[in-house]
N, C-alpha and C positions, 0 to 999 in steps of 0.2 A: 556259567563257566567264565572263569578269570581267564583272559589273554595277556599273553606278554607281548610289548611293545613292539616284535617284528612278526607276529603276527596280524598283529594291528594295521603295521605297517603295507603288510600285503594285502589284508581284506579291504583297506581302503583302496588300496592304489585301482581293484577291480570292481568294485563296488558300480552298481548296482546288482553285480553278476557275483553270485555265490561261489564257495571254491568249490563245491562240488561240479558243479555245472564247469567252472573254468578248469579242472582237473578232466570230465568226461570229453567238454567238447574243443578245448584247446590246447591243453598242456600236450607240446610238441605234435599237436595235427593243426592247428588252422590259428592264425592271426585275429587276435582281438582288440578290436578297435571301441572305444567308448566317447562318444562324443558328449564331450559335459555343456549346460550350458552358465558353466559359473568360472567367471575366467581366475578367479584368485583359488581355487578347489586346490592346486598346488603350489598355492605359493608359502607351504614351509619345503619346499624340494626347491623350486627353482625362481626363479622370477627375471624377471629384464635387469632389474637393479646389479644380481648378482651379475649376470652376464657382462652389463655395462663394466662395472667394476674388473672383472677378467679383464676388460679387455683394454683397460687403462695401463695393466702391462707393459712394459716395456723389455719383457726378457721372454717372452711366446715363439717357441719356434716350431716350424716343418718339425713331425705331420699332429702335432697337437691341432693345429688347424689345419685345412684344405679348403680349397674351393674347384666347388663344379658347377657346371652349366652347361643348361641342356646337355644332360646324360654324360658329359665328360669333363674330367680332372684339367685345370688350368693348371698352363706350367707356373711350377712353384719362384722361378724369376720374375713372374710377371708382378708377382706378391709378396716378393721377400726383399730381405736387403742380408750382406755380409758387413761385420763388424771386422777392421783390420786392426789390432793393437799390437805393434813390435812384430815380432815374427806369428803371431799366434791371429788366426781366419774364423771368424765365428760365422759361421754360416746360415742362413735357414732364419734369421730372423724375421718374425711378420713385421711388413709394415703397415702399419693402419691406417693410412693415409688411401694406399692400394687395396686394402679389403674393401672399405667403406663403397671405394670405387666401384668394386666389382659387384660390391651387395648392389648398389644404385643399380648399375645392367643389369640387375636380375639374378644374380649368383648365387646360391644357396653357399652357405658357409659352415663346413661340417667343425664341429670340437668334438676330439676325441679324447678318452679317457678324464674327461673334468670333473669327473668325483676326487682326480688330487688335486684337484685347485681349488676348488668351491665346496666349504664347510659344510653347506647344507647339501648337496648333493652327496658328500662323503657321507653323510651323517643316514642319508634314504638307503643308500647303497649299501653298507655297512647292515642296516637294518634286514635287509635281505637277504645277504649272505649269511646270517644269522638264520633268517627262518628255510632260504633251502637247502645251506649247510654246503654253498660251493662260492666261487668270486662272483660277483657281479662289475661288470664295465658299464661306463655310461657313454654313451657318444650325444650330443644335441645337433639339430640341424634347425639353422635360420634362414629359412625361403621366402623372399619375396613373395607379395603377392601377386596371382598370375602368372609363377612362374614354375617352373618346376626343374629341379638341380641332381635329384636324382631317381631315377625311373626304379617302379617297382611293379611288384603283379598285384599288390594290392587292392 
């Protein structure tokens, strides 16, 4: 049997685990977690590079990013700056000066929605939405190690 590419797309992403098995035993009952031991397995989805590049940015603002630590949301002054030109207040802009900051303490750093910033992540997401036939969001989260920014029951 020929698959088309966002099928592909999905049996890789669960891979080792068959969709049968990921339809009985996970689809909307339980969390599935795959521990690979191949650290580039995705890197045509994401990689550091892309992220580094995101984050060379200079126009990223509140709540494309966030930061938490220990289980709670840092206020977004701590990490942003406003842009004043004439009468017009641009607000919410990251500063990355003060992220990098807060990553050093330990701060997990959530990106939200960066399938529209990052081509290759557009390009997975897309690929899903495609085969379950509804949107997909991406969120990423960078944690320290040893640390932990935001609590789950996992």
């Amino acid at each position: 049997m020929d698959l088309d590419s966002s099928s592909k797309t999905f049996l890789n992403l669960i891979s080792p685990i068959s969709d049968k098995i990921f339809y009985e035993n996970y689809w909307e009952k339980n969390p599935l977690f795959i521990k690979r031991k191949d650290s580039y397995y995705y890197q045509n989805i994401l990689t550091v590079q892309d992220m580094n590049y995101f984050l060379k940015r200079n126009d990223i603002r509140y709540p494309t990013i966030r930061l938490v630590k220990d289980g709670s949301e840092l206020p977004l002054e701590d990490y942003s700056k406003n842009i004043t030109l004439g009468r017009y207040i641009s607000e919410g802009l990251i500063n990355n000066d003060k992220l990098f900051h807060f990553l050093n303490e330990r701060a997990t750093v959530l990106f939200q929605l960066v399938h529209n910033s990052v081509p290759s992540l557009s390009k997975f997401a897309n690929s899903l939405e495609k085969y379950f036939n509804f949107r997909v969001y991406t969120n990423v989260y960078i944690t320290p190690q040893n640390s932990q920014g935001i609590y789950t029951t996992l």
